[in-house]
N, C-alpha and C positions, 0 to 999 in steps of 0.2 A: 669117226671119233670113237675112240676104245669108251664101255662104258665104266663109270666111276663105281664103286663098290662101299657102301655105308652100312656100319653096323650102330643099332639103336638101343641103346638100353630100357627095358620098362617099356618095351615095346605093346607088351598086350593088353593094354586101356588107356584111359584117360588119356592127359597130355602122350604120352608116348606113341599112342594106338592114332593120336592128329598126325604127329609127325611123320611115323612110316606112311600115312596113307597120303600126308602130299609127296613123299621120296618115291612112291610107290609110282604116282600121278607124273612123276618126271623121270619113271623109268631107271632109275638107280637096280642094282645089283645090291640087294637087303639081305641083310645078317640079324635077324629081329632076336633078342634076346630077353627072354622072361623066365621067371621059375613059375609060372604056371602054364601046362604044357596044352592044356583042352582051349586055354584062350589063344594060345600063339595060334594053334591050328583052326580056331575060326577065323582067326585076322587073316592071316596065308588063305584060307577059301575066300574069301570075301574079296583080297587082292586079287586074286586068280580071276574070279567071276568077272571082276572088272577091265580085266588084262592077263588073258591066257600066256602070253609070251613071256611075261615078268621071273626074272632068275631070283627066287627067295629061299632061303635056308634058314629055319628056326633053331635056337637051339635054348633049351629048357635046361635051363641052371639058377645056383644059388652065386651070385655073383658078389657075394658078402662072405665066401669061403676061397682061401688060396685052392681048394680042387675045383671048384665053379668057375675060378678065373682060369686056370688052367687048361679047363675041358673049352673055353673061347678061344684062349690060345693056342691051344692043337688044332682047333676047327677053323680060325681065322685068323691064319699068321700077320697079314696084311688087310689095311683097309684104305681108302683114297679119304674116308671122312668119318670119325668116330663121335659119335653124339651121345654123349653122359647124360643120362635122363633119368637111369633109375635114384628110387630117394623115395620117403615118404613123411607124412608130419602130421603128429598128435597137439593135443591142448591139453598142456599140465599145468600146472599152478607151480612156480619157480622152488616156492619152500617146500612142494613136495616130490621134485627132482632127484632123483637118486642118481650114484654112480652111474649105475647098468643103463640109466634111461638115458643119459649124456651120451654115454661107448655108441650106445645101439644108434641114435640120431647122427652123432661124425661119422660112424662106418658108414651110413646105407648112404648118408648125403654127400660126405667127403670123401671118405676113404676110399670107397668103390673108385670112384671117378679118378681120383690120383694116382689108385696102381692100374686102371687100364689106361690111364696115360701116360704112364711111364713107360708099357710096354710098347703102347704104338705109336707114343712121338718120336722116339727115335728111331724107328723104322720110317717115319714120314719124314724125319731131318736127312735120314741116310740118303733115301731117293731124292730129294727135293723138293718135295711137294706135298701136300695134304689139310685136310681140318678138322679142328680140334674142335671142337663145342659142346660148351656147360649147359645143362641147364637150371640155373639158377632159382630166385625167384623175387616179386618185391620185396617180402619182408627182408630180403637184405640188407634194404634200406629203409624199411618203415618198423621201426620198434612195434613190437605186437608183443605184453605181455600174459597173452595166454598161451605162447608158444614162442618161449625165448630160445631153449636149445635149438631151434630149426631154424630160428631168425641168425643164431651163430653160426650155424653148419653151414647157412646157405652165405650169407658175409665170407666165409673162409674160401668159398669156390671164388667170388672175385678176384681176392688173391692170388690164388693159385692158378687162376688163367692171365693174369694180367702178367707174374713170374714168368711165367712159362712161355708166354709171347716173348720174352728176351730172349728165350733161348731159339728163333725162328728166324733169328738178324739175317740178312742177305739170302732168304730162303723164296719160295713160294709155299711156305706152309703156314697157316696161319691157325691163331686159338681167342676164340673169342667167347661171351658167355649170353644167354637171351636169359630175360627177368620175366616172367611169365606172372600176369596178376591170375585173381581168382579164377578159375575157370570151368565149363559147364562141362564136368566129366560125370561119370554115373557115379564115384562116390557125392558127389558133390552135390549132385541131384537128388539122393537117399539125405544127403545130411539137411538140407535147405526144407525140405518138404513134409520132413517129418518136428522140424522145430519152427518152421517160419507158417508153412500153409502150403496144405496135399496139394493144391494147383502150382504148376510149375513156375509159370508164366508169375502169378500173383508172389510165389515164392520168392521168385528171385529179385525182384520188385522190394520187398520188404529185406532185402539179405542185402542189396546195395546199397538201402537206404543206410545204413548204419557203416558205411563206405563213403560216404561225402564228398570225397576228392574227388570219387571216378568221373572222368569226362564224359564217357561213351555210357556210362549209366545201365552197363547192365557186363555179366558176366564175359570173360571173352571164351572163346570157342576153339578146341585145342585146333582146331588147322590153322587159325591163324596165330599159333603160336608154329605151326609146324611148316608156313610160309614163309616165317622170320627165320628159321631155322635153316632150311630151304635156299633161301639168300644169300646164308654166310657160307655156304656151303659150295655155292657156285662156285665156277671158276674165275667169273669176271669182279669179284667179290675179293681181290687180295689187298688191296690198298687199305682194307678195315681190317684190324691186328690187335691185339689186347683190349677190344674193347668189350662195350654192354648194351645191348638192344634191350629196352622194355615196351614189354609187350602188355601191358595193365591197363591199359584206355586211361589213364592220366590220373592213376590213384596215387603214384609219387609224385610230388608237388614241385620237387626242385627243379631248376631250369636246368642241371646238368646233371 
């Protein structure tokens, strides 16, 4: 079986750095893309170390510039599975919201992801086959007003995957979005510990508590956001099409 070729956006930490390492783990052909170039090439050693055989190509770009997408697009005309992962999210206070801080939160969360799916869904409609995947997150669905513009940015990717699965009818390609709750990435680690308590363990303890819904009661861990990911990615996985995996240990409360 030829192998499948997946390229990861925000591949060089947190959530992104789970994901490549379980694609890494099932032997994918990785296109890791970060604009920071010293972490791509740790991640790339660390994969190596684990798996000499592994075909990876990083490529160090601003992916929030039409030359950054560009410089992907010359470098990876085709891929079997595109995962929109990069994005990031601050805590502002709504009334002091500006223009520029809206622009900057739809580009990195929305906009990225839209025009690299414009480029490579219809390359994956043309062949017949391929996947699309968002990565989202709860507050999609859970109002958080200390970070509404990202709680919109991130609502506007469900959309735009669930569209975008209509355009897949009678195909083998599919677009689907995983809801990622909190999760224990090293910013998240720096942020819990220096306002909750230096002990990790104790930190995250008191950083859930103020979480009440979660089931699983403690943060989740990007591979198991990057198993879900993993999943949709499969090949045995087409029968799930426009949909939403969350991945929060049970901090959204609704039954659907």
């Amino acid at each position: 079986m030829n192998k499948k070729t997946a390229i990861i956006t925000g591949a060089a930490a947190g959530i992104g750095k789970g994901i490549a390492s379980v694609f890494a783990r099932k032997c994918y052909d990785l296109i890791l893309v970060d604009r920071n170039p010293s972490r791509l090439d740790d991640v790339k050693e660390d994969f190596l170390k684990l798996n000499p055989t592994l075909n990876i190509q990083t490529l160090a770009t601003d992916l929030s510039t039409p030359h950054g997408r560009e410089t992907l697009f010359g470098q990876a005309p085709v891929a079997d599975v595109l995962v929109n992962n990069v994005g990031y999210y601050e805590n502002v206070d709504f009334f002091e919201l500006e223009d520029a801080d809206w622009q900057k939160m739809l580009n990195l969360n929305f906009m990225i992801g839209m025009q690299l799916s414009k480029f490579y869904l219809r390359k994956m409609l043309d062949k017949g086959s391929g996947r699309l995947i968002f990565i989202s997150s709860e507050s999609a669905l859970n109002p958080d007003v200390e970070k509404i513009h990202y709680c919109v940015a991130k609502t506007m990717l469900l959309s735009l995957s669930r569209n975008l699965a209509e355009l897949t009818r009678n195909t083998a390609v599919t677009v689907n979005c995983v809801l990622p709750g909190p999760a224990l990435t090293a910013g998240t680690e720096k942020f819990i510990t220096s306002r909750y308590h230096p002990d990790l363990q104790e930190a995250e303890k008191q950083f859930m508590a103020s979480r009440p819904t979660s089931i699983i009661g403690r943060l989740v861990r990007p591979e198991e956001i990057g198993n879900a990911v993993a999943f949709l990615a499969d090949e045995n996985s087409g029968a799930i099409n426009g949909s939403n995996i969350r991945v929060e240990g049970g901090i959204v409360t609704s039954i659907i």
